[in-house]
C-alpha positions in Angstrom: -5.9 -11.8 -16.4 -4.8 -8.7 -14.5 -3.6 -9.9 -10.7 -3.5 -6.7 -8.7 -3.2 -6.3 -4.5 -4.2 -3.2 -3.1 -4.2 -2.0 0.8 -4.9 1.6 1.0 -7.0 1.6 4.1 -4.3 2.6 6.6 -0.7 4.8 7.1 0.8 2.2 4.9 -0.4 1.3 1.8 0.7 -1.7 -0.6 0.3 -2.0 -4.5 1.5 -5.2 -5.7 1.0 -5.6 -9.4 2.8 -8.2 -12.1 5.2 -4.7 -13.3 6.2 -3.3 -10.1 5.6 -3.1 -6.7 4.8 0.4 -3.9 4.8 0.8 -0.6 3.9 4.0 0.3 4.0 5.9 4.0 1.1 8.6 3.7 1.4 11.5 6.2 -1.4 14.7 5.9 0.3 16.5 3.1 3.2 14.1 1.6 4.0 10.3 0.6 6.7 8.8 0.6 6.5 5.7 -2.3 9.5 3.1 -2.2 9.1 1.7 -6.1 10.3 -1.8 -6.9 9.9 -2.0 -10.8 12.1 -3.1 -13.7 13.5 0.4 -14.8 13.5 2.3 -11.1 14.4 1.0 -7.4 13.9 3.8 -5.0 11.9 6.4 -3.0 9.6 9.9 -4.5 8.1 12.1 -2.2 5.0 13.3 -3.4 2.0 16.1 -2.3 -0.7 13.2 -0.9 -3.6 15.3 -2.0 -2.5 14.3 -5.9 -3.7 10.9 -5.5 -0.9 9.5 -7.8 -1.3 6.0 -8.0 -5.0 6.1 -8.6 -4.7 8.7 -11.7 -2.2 5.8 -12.8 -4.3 3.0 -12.9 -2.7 1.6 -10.1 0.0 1.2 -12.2 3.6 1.5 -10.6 5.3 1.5 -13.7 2.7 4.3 -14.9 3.0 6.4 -11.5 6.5 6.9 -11.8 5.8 8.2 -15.0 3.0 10.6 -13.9 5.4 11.9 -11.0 8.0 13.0 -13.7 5.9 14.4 -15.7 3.9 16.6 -12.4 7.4 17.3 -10.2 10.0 17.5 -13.0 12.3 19.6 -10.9 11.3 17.2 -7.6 9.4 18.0 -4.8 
């Protein structure tokens, strides 16, 4: 069974998922995700309008994927 908690209504939004955890601060034009998973502790700054974590499935491991792949130089 796939246990998933999601808050995205506010400023700070919370993914808590069995392979990682975000917590991400979402201002007009950038986020700033703090990433708690196996492989990666840390913060990525990210253009909000991308909508990261929902292309990913509301996956954190799979987010931190799709941000190297979209900002492979950074943002």
């Amino acid at each position: 069974m796939d246990r998933r908690f999601i808050s995205e209504h506010h400023t700070v939004k919370l993914l808590l998922e069995p392979r990682g955890a975000i917590v991400a601060f979402t201002m007009k034009t950038h986020s700033y995700l703090f990433f708690v998973t196996r492989r990666f502790v840390g913060f990525k700054k990210i253009l909000t309008r991308d909508r990261i974590v929902a292309k990913a499935g509301y996956s954190a491991p799979q987010a931190l994927d799709l941000i190297a792949r979209m900002y492979p130089q950074g943002l």
